[in-house]
FIBA-140213 format. One line per 10 residues: number of its first residue (from 1); their letters; for each residue z, x, y of N, C-alpha, C. Coordinates in steps of 0.02 Angstrom, whole numbers, padded with zeros to 5 digits. Layout:
# residues N
NUM) A) Z X Y Z X Y Z X Y; ...
END
This chain:
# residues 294
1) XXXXXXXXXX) 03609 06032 09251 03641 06060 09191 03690 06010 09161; 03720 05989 09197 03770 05928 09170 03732 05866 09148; 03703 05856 09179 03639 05799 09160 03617 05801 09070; 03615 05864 09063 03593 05894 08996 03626 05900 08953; 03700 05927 08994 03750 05907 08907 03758 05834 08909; 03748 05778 08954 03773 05727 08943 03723 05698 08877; 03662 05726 08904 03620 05694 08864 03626 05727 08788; 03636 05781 08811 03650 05804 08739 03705 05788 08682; 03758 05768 08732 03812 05729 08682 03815 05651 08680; 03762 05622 08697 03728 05568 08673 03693 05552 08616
11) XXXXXXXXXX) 03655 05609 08620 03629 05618 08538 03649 05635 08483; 03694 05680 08490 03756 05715 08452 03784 05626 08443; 03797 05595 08471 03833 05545 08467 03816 05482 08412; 03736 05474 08453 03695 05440 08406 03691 05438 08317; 03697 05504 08332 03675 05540 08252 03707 05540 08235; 03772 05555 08240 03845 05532 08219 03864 05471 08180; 03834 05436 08246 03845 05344 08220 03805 05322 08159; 03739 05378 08184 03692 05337 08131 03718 05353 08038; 03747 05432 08038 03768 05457 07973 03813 05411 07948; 03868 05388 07995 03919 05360 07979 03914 05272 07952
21) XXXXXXXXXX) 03869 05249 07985 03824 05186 07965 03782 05185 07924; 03747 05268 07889 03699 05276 07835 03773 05272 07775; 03801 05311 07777 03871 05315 07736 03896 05255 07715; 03935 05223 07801 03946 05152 07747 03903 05117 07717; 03826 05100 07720 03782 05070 07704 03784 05076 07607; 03785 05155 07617 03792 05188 07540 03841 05163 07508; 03899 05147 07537 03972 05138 07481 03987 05057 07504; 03958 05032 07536 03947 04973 07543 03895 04941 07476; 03828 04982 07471 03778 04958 07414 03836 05001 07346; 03848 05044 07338 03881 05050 07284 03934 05027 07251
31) XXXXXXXXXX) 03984 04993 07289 04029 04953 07297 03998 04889 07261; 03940 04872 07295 03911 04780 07257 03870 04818 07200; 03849 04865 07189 03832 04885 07112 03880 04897 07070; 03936 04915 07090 04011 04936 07041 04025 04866 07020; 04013 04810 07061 04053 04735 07072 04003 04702 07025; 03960 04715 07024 03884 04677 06979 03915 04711 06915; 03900 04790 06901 03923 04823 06837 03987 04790 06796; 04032 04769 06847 04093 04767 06809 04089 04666 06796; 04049 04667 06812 04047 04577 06797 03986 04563 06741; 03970 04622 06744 03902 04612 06679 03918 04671 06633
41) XXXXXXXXXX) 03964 04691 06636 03989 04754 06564 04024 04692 06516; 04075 04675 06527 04093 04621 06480 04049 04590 06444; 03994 04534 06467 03964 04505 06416 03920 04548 06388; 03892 04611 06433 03831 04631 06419 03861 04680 06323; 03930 04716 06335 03964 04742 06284 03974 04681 06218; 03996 04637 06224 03989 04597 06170 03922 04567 06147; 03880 04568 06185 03826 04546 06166 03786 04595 06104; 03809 04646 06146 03791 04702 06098 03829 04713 06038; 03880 04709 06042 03941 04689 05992 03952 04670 05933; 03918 04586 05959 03889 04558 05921 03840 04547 05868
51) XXXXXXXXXX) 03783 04579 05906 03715 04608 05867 03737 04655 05814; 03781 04699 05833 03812 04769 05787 03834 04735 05727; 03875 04677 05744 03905 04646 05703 03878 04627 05645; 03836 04575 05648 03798 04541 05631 03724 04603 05579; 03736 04637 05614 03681 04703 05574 03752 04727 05523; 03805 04735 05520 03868 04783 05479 03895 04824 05505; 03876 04834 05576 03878 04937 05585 03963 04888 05603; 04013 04897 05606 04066 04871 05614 04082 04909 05644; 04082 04967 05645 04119 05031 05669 04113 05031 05750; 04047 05045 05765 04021 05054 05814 04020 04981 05844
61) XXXXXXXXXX) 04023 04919 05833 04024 04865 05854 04098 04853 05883; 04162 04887 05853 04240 04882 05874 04213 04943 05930; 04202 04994 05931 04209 05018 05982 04200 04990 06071; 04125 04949 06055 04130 04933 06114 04182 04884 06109; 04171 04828 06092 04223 04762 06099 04278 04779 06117; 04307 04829 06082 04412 04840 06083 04413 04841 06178; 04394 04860 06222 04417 04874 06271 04381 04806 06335; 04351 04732 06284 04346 04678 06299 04397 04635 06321; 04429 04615 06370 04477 04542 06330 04466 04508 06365; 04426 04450 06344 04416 04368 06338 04413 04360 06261
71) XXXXXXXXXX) 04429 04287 06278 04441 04247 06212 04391 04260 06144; 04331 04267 06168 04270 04288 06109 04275 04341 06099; 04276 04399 06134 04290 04465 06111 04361 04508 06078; 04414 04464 06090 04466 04449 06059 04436 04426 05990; 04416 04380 05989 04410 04342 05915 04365 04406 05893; 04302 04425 05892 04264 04440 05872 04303 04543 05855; 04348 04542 05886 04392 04622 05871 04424 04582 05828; 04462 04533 05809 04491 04514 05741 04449 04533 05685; 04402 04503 05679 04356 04513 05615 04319 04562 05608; 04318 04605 05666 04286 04699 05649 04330 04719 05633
81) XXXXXXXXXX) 04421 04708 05659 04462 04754 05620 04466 04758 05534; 04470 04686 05524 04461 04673 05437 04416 04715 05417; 04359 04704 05438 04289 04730 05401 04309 04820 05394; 04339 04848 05461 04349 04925 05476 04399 04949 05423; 04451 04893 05409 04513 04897 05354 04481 04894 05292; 04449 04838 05287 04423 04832 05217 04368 04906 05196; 04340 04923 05243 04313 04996 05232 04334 05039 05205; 04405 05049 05242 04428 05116 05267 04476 05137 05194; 04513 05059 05158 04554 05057 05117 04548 05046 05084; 04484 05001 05035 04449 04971 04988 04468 05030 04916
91) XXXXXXXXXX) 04433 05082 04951 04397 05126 04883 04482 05159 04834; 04538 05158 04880 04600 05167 04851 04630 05121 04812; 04616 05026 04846 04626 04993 04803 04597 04998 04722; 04543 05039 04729 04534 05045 04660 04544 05091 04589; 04585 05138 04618 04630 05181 04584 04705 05163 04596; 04735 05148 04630 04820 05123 04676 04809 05060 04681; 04824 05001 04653 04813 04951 04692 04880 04920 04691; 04878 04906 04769 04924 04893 04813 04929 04817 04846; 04961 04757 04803 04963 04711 04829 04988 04686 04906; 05038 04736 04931 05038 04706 04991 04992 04724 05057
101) XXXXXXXXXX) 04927 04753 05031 04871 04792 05062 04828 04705 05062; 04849 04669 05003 04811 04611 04980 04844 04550 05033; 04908 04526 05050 04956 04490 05086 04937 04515 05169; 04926 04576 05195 04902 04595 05263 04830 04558 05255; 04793 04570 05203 04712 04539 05228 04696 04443 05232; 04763 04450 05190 04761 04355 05184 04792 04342 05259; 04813 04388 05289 04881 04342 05361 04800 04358 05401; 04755 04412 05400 04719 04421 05467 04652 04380 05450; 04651 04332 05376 04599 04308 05388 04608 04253 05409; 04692 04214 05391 04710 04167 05424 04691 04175 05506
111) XXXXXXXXXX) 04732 04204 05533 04697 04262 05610 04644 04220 05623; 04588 04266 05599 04523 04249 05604 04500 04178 05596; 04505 04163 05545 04490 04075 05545 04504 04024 05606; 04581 04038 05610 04613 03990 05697 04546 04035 05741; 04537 04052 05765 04478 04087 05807 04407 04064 05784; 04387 04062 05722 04316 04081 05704 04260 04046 05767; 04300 03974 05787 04245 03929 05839 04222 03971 05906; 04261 04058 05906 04214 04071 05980 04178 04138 05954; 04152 04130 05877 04126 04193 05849 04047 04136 05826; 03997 04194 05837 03931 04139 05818 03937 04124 05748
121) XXXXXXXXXX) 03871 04079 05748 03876 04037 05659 03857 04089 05616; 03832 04136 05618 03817 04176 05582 03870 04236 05556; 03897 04260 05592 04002 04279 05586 04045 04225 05567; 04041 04164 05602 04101 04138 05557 04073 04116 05506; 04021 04122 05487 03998 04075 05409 04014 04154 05358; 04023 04199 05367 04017 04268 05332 04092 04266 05330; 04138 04274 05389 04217 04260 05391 04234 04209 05346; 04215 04156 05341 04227 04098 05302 04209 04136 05232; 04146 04168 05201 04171 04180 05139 04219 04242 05122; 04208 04279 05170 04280 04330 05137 04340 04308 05146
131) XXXXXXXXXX) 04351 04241 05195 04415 04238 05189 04431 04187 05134; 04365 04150 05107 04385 04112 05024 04393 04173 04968; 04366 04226 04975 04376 04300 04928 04445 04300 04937; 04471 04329 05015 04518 04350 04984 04589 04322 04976; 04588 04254 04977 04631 04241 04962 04619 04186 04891; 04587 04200 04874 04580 04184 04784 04611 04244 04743; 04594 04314 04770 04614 04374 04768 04703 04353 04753; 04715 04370 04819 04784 04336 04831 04815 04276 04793; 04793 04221 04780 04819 04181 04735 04818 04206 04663; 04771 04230 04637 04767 04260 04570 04837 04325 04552
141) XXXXXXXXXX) 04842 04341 04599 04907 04399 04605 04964 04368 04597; 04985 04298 04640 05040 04277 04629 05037 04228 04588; 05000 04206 04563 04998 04190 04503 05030 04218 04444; 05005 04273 04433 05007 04301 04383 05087 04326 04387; 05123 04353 04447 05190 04349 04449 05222 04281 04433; 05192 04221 04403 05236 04154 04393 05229 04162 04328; 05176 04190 04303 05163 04189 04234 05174 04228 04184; 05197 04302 04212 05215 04364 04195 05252 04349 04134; 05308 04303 04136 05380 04315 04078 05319 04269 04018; 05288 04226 04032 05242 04185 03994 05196 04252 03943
151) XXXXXXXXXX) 05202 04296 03992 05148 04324 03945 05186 04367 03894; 05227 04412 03926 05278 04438 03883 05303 04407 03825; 05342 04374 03847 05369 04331 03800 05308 04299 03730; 05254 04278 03756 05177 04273 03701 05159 04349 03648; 05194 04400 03661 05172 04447 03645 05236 04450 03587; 05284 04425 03604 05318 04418 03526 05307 04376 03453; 05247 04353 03485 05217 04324 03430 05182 04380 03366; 05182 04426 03393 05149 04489 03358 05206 04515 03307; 05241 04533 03345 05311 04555 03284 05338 04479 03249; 05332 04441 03271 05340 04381 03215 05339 04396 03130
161) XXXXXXXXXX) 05292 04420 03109 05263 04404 03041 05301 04463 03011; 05312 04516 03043 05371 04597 03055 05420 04568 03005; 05461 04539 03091 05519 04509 03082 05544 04464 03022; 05490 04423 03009 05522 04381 02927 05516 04425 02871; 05518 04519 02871 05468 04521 02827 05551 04591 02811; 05587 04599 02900 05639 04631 02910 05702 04616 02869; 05729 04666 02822 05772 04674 02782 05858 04633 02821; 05874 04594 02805 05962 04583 02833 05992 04637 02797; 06050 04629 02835 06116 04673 02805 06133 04672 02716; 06099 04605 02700 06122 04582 02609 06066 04634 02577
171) XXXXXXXXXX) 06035 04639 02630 05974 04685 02575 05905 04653 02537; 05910 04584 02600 05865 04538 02566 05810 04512 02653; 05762 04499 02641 05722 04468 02704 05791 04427 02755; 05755 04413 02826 05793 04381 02828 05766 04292 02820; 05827 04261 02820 05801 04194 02845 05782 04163 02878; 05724 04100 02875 05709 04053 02934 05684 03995 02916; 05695 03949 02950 05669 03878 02937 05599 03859 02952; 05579 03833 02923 05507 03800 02939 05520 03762 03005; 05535 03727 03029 05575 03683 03096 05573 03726 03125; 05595 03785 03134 05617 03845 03204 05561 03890 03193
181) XXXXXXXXXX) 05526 03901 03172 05465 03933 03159 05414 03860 03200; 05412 03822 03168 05346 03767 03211 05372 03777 03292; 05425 03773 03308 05463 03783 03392 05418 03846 03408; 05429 03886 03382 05409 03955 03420 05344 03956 03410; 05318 03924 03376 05200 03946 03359 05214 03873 03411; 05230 03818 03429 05236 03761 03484 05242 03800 03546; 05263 03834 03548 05289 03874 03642 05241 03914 03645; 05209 03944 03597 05166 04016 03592 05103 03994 03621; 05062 03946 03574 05012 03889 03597 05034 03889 03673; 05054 03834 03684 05084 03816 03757 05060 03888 03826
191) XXXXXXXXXX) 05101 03942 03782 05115 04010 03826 05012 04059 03836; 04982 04020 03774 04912 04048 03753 04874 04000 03797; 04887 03933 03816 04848 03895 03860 04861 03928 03920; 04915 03932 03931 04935 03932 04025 04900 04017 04028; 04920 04066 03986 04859 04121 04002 04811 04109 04014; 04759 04097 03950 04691 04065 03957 04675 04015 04016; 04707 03977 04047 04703 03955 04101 04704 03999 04182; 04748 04026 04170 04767 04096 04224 04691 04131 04228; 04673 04153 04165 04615 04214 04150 04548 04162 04178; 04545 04102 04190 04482 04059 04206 04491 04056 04286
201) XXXXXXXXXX) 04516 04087 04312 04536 04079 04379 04509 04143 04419; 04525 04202 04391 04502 04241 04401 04436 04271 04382; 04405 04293 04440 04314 04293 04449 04295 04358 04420; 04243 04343 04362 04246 04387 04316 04282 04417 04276; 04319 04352 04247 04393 04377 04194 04369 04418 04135; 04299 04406 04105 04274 04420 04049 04272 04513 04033; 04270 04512 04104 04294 04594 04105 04359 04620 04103; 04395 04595 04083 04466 04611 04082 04494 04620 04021; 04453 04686 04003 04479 04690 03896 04533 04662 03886; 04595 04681 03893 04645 04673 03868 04670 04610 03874
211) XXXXXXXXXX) 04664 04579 03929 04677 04496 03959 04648 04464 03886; 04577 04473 03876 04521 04416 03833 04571 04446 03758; 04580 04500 03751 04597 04543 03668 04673 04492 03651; 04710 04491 03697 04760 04462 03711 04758 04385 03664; 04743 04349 03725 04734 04285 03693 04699 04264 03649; 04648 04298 03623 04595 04301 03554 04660 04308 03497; 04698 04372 03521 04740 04384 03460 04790 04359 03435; 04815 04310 03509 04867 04279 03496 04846 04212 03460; 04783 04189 03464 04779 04132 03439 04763 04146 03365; 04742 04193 03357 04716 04214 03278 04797 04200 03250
221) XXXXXXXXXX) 04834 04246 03295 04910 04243 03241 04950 04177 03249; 04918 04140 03286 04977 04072 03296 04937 04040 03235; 04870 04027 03199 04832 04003 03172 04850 04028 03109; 04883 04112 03105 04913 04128 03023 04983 04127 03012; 05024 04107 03071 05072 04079 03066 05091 04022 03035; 05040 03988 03055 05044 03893 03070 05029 03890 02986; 04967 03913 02961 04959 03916 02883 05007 03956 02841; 05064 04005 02853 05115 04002 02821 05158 03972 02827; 05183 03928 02869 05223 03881 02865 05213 03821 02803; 05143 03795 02829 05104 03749 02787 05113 03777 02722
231) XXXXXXXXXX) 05108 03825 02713 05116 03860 02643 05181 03856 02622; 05223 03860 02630 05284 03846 02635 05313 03788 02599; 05288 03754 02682 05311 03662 02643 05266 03642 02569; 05204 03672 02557 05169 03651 02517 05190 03689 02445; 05251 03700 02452 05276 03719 02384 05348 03695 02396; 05351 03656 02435 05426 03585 02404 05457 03604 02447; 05465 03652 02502 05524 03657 02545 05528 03607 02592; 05572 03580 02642 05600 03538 02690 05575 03607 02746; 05556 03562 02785 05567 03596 02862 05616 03611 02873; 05667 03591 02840 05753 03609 02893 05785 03671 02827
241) XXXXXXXXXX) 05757 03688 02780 05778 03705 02728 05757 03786 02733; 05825 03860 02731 05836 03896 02748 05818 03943 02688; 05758 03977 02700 05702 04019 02668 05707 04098 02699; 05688 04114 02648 05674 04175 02638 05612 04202 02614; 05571 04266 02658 05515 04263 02618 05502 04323 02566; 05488 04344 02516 05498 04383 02452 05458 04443 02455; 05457 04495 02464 05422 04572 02461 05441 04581 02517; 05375 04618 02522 05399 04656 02598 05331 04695 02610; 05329 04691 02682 05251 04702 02725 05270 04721 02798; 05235 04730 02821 05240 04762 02893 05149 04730 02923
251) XXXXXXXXXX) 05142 04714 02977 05081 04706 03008 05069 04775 03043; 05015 04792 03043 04999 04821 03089 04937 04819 03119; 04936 04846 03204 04891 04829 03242 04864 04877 03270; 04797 04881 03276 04734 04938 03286 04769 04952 03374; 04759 05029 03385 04772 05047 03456 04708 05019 03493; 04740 05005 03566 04671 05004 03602 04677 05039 03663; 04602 05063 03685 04583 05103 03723 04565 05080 03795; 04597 05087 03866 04584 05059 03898 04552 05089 03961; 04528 05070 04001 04477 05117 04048 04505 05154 04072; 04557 05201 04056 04606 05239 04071 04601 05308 04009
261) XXXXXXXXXX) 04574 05285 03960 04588 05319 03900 04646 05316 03873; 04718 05267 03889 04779 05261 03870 04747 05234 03813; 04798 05241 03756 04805 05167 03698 04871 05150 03719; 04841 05100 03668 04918 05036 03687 04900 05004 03601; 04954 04960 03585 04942 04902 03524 04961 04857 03554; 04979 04791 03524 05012 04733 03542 05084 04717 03506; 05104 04785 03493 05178 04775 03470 05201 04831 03518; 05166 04859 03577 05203 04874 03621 05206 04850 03681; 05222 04797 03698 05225 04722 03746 05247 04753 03817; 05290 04783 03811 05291 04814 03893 05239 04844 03913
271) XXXXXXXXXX) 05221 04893 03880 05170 04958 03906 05091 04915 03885; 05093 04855 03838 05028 04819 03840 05038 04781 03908; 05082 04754 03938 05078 04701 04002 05068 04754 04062; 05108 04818 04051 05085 04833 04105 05006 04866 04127; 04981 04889 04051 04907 04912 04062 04878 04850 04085; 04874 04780 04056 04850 04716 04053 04833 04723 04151; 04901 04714 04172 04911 04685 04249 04881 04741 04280; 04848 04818 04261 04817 04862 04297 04759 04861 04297; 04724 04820 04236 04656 04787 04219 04645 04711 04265; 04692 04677 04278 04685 04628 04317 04673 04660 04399
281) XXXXXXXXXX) 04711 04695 04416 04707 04697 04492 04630 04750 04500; 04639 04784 04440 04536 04847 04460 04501 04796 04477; 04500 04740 04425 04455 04663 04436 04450 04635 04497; 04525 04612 04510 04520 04567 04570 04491 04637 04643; 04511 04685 04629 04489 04730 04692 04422 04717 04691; 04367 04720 04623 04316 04737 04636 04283 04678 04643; 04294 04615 04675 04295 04569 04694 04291 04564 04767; 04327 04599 04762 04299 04623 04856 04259 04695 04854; 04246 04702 04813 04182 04762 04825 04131 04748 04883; 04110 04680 04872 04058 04643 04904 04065 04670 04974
291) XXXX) 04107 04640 04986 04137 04658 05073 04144 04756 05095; 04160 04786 05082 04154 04870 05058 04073 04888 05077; 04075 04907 05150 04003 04930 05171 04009 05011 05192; 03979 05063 05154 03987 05115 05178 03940 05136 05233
END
């Protein structure tokens, strides 16, 4: 009888050992499959990533990547965030537009660029053109803040012809010299280049009614300026010789209608610059339309 439990808790024993050796065997092989998994999820996730990328789905391409970090998948979450931003925020820039929405996309393409060498040629050659977009974008904006008083100030060329035409206190026009009249159609010119120069900068200026109406009009009136002066001297006056001009007139200028349905004229210089600069930025936004993947 004893013989029998011995043997019997031998086997009991065996079987024991053997479960316990089938067990570790199990979390031993699962253990080097967890160790394989976690050394081939990284590339195997950007690889895929990548492909996403490279197809647009951006969305789904940050998902996997974000929870990557090496140096390429780092880089390559730089330039899905843009693309996810430029998505997500685009379609507001084009009712609100919000220049410092424009200054965040110029710092992350800078970002992106220092990086582009561990993103393939086919991403950084695509990075490379949105980041020449958007910061032409960006230069055209601050631009136009250097040039702002230039333009204003051009828009008093309009009440010009008004003004000589405006009664003084004697009850008579007032006065002006031929000399200080050529000064001001001299600065106006000057103020009509550096626009027209500004407006060639920006991509697809030709769409920018009010920009093109602008300088068309200003040059028409520096051109009927310049021939009343001439008119002027050509009946014996001196340039320096203090004139007056005889009746009395008023200009006036047709309203215009802007993709807003506002009017405006060009004798109302504030509320024309500021429609002007709301027609510049619809432009420059839709300049990055391109980039805008729904």
């Amino acid at each position: 009888m004893a013989e029998r439990n011995t043997e019997r808790n031998m086997i009991s024993h065996n079987r024991s050992k053997k479960i316990i050796l089938t067990a570790v065997a199990v979390i031993c092989t699962l253990s080097v499959l967890i160790i394989v998994f976690l050394a081939c999820k990284n590339p195997l996730y950007f690889s895929i990533s990548q492909h996403k990328t490279e197809k647009h789905e951006y969305s789904e391409a940050y998902e996997l990547i974000e929870g990557v970090h090496t140096e390429k998948a780092e880089a390559l979450a730089l330039y899905l965030s843009l693309r996810n931003d430029i998505n997500e925020r685009y379609p507001l820039l084009l009712t609100d537009f919000n220049p410092a929405v424009i200054s965040e996309w110029t710092q992350a393409v800078s970002d992106i660029e220092n990086a582009k060498h561990l993103l393939s040629d086919e991403i950084a050659l695509e990075a490379e053109k949105l980041a020449e977009t958007v910061r032409r974008v960006n230069s055209c904006l601050t631009q136009y803040g250097q040039i702002r008083t230039d333009i204003i100030s051009l828009m008093d060329i309009f009440a010009e012809i008004n003004r000589l035409y405006t009664k003084a206190p004697d009850g008579k026009n007032v006065s002006f010299t031929v000399s200080e009249e050529r000064v001001k159609i001299s600065l106006w010119e000057q103020q009509i280049s550096t626009v027209y120069n500004y407006a060639n900068t920006i991509p697809g200026y030709e769409n920018i009614y009010l920009l093109n109406y602008l300088i068309k009009e200003a040059e028409g009136e520096c051109l009927e300026l310049q021939k009343s002066m001439d008119s002027v001297i050509a009946k014996g006056y001196k340039d320096t010789d203090l004139i007056r001009l005889s009746g009395s007139g008023q200009k006036q200028f047709p309203a215009i209608t802007n993709s807003n349905n506002e009017s405006v004229n060009l004798l109302q210089k504030e509320l024309y610059e500021k429609y002007l600069y709301d027609g510049i930025c619809v432009q420059l936004a839709s300049v990055l339309g391109v980039y805008y993947e729904v």
